[in-house]
N, C-alpha and C positions, 0 to 999 in steps of 0.2 A: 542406749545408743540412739543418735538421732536418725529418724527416717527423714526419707525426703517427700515431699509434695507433690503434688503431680504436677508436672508442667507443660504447658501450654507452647504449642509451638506459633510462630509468633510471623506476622509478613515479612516478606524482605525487601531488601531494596533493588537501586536498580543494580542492572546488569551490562557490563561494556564484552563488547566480542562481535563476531561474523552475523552472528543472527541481531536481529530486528532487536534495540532498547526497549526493554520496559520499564513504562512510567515509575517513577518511585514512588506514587499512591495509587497504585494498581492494588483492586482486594487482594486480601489472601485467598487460595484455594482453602477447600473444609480440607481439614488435615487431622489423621487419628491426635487423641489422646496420648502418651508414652509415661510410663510410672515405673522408676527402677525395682526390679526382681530382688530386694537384701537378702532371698535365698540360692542365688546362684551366683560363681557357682560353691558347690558343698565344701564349707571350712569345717575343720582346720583340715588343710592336706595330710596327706599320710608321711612317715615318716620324717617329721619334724620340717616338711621341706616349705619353704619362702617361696615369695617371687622379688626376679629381680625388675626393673626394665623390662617395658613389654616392646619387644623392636618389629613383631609383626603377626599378626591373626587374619585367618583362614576359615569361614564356614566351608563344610562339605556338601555334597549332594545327601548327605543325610544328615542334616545339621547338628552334625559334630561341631566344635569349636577347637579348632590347631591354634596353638600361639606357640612364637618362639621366644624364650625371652631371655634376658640377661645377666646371670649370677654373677658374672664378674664387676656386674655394680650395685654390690650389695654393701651397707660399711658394715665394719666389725660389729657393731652392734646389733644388727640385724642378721649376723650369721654366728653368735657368741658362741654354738653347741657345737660348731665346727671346727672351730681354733683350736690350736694346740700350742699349751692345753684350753680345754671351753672353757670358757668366762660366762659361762651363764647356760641354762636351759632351751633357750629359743635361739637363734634358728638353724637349720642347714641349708642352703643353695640347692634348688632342686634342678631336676634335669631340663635344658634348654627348649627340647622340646615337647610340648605337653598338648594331649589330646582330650577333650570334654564329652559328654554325651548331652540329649538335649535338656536335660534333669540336671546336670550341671557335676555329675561324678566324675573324678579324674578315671579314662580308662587305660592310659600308658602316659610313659612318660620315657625319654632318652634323650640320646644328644651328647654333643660335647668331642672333646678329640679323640683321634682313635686313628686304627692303623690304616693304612692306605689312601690316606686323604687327612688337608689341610682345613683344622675346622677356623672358624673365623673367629677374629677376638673381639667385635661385634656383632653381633649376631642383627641383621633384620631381612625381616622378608619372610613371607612363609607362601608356599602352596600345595597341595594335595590336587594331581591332576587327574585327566581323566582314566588313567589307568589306576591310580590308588598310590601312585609313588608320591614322594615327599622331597619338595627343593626348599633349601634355606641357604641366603643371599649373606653377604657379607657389607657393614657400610665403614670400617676404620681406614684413612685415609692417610694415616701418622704413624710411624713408628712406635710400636708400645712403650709402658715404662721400664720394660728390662728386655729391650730393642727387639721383639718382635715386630717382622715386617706388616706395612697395609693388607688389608683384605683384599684380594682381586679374583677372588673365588666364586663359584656357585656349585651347589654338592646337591645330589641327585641319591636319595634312600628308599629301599621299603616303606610300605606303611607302617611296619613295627622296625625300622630302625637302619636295617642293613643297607651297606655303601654302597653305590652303583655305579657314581660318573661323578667326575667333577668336571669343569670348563674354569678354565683359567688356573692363578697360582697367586697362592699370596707374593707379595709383592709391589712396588711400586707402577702408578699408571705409565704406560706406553704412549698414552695421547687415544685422543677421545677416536682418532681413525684406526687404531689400531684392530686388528681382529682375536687376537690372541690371549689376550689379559684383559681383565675388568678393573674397576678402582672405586668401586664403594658402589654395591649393590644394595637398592633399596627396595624390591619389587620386581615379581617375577609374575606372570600368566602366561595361559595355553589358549592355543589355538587347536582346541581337537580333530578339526577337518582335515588340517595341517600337519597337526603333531608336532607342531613348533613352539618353541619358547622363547615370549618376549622376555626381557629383561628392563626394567628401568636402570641402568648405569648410571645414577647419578650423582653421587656427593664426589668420586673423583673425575669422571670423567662426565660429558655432557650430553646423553645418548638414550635410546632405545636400539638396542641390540636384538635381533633374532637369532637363534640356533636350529638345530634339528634338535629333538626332545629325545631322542635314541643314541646318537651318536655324537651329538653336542657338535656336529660341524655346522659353522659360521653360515649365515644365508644372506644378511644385509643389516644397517643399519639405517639410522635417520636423527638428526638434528632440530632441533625450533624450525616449524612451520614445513618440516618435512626435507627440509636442504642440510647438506651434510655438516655434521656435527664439526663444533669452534670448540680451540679451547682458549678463545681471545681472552684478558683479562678485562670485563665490561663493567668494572667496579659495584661497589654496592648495592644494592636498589636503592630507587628514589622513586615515589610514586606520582613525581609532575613528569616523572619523564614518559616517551615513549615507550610502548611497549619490546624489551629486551628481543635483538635476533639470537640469541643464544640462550639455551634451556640455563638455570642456576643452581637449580636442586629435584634431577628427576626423582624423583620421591614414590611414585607409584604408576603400574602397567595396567591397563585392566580391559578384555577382548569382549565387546559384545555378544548375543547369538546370530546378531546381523552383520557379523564381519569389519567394526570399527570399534579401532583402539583408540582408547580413552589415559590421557598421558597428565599426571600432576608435575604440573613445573612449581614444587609448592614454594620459594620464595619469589616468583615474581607473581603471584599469586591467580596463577589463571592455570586452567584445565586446556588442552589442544587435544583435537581429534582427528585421527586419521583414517584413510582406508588402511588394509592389513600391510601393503606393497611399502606404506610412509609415506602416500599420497596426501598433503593437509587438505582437511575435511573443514575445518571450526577451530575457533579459540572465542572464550568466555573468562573473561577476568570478574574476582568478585574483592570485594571487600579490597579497594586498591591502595588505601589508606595506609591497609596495615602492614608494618614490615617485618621483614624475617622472625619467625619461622614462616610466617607465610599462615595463607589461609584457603590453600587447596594440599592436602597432606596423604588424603586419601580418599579412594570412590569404590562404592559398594553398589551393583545391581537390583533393584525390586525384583519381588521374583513374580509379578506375573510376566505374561509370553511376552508382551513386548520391552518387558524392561523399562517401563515407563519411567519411574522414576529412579534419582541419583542420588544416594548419601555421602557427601563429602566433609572429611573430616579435618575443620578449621580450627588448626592447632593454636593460632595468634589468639584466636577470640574464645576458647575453649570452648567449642559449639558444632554440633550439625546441622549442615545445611543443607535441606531436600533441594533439588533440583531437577525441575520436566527434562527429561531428554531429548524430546524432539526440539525444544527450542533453545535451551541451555538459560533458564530463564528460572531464578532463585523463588520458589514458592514456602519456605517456610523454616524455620531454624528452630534446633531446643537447649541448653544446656548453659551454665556457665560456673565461674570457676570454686573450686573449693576442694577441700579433701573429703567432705561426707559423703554417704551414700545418696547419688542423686547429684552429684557436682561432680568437676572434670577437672583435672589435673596434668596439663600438657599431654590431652589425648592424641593420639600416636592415628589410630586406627579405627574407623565406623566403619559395618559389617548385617548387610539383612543376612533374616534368615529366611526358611520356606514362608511361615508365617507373618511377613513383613516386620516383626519384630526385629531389634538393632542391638547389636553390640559392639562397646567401646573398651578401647586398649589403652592405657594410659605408661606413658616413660616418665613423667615425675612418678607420677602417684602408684607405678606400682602393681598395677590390678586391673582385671578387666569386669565388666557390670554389662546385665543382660537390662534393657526397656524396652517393657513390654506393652501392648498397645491395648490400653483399657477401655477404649470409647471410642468410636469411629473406625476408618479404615483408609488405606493408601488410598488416592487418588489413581486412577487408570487411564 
């Protein structure tokens, strides 16, 4: 099997947004080393089981790895030992959502539908909040092929499995003001102070939604640059235009420890930052060239105190891009595309852990890969 290389993460360019331009031959900062882990995590699974789609990963406070992912896009060939009758030895669909230790063991696994709640027939979005419960988002926008309705759910479980709340209902969307129905959940974060749950609403509807995280009633919403959410039709992207007053694809939520939410609008490919209320703070557009999927997908926190740096996971270019937070100001990227170990595959999701160590989730390719930091260290 081929390994990969080590690679080098590499300058970036400039940056358009609220903060100050930088030059596009501005140094790089020293940025660690990263070399993918080909032993995490531990194959083959147990019980004959696959992966499908990875629609969303979660480090814990004990850098566990949660992903949720997706059997029902798996083809026949890749679930042969499951059909009836099998066609083959390999594979079965494993359960949706799957829980890692830092050694890369599976320690649970669950998911899927079940009684008293509407499970999604996409599954993305994962979080494990600060109490230890477990929310998984829904993003199908469409009617299924044997007319199941959209997703407009978010399901609230124990750590090992059991139902607790849902907010909304499958469903078609209400409009992006509505308070009652979701329509393509792609990302979900806690505000522990709060106790609140953001929501990224974004493939149907055009939103950051909050909840109460106990009782799932409604607290507020917010739209592109903090003004209430459109559901204008603002055609395509194009990247000579201006930049969009209306979000296109919120894709990912994610709550600082300093109290500003950090929001991927990943097709028009820029990151906006709020205070917690949906007051706009910033927006930073990167790579504006590229279109759809876009190339802000998703952001991961460093874990020292201040959270210095940003992992965002640019799905256009199959790459992470570090990024300074205090200035929103692109200092270094690594990856690009392929199936081996060491290449990226329409990655979904980049994820520190305590270590500054990264992990990527990938929707083609299937799998998620721990890189880990062989030489240097984060910038602070």
């Amino acid at each position: 099997m081929r390994t990969a290389a080590n690679l080098f993460l590499t300058a970036a360019f400039a940056l358009l947004g609220s903060a100050a331009p930088v030059a596009a031959d501005a140094p790089a900062e020293q940025m660690p080393r990263y070399t993918v882990d080909t032993s995490w995590p531990k194959l083959p699974l147990p019980n004959k089981w696959t992966f499908g789609e990875m629609g969303g990963m979660f480090v814990d406070a004990n850098d566990h790895v949660w992903v949720v992912q997706r059997p029902g896009t798996l083809f026949p060939w890749e679930k042969a030992a499951a059909l009836d009758p099998p066609t083959g030895r390999c594979c079965v669909p494993a359960p949706p959502v799957m829980e890692f230790d830092p050694q890369g063991n599976l320690v649970q696994a669950w998911g899927g539908p079940g009684k008293g709640y509407e499970w999604p027939s996409t599954e993305h979005g994962i979080l494990v909040d600060h109490k230890g419960n477990v929310w998984v988002g829904g993003s199908s926008t469409r009617p299924g092929p044997k007319g199941e309705p959209p997703d407009g759910m978010l399901l609230k479980f124990t750590h090992d499995g059991k139902f607790l709340m849902q907010i909304g209902h499958a469903g078609a969307s209400k409009g992006s003001l509505d308070s009652s129905q979701l329509a393509g959940v792609a990302d979900i974060a806690i505000d522990p102070s709060s106790n609140e749950i953001f929501v990224a609403d974004g493939y149907g509807n055009h939103r950051i939604i909050v909840f109460d995280a106990d009782t799932g009633a409604f607290k507020r919403m917010w739209g592109a640059y903090g003004k209430p959410p459109t559901d204008d039709n603002v055609g395509p992207y194009e990247p000579s235009a201006s930049p969009s007053s209306q979000f296109r694809n919120v894709h990912c939520v994610k709550v600082s420890r300093d109290g500003l939410v950090y929001v991927c609008d990943r097709d028009n490919d820029r990151m906006q930052v709020f205070k917690r209320d949906g007051s706009f703070v910033a927006e930073y557009i990167y790579g504006k060239e590229t279109r759809p999927p876009g190339t802000v997908g998703h952001i991961s926190f460093s874990p020292d105190r201040e959270q210095s740096v940003l992992a965002l996971a640019d799905l256009g270019n199959f790459q992470v891009r570090f990024v300074r937070r205090a200035t929103g100001a692109a200092i270094g990227t690594f990856g690009d595309f392929g199936n081996y170990a060491g290449q990226l595959n329409r990655m979904h999701q980049a994820a520190f852990d305590s270590k500054g160590n990264v992990f990527t989730a990938e929707a083609a390719g299937k799998r998620i890969q721990k890189w880990v930091i062989t030489a240097g260290s984060l910038p602070k």
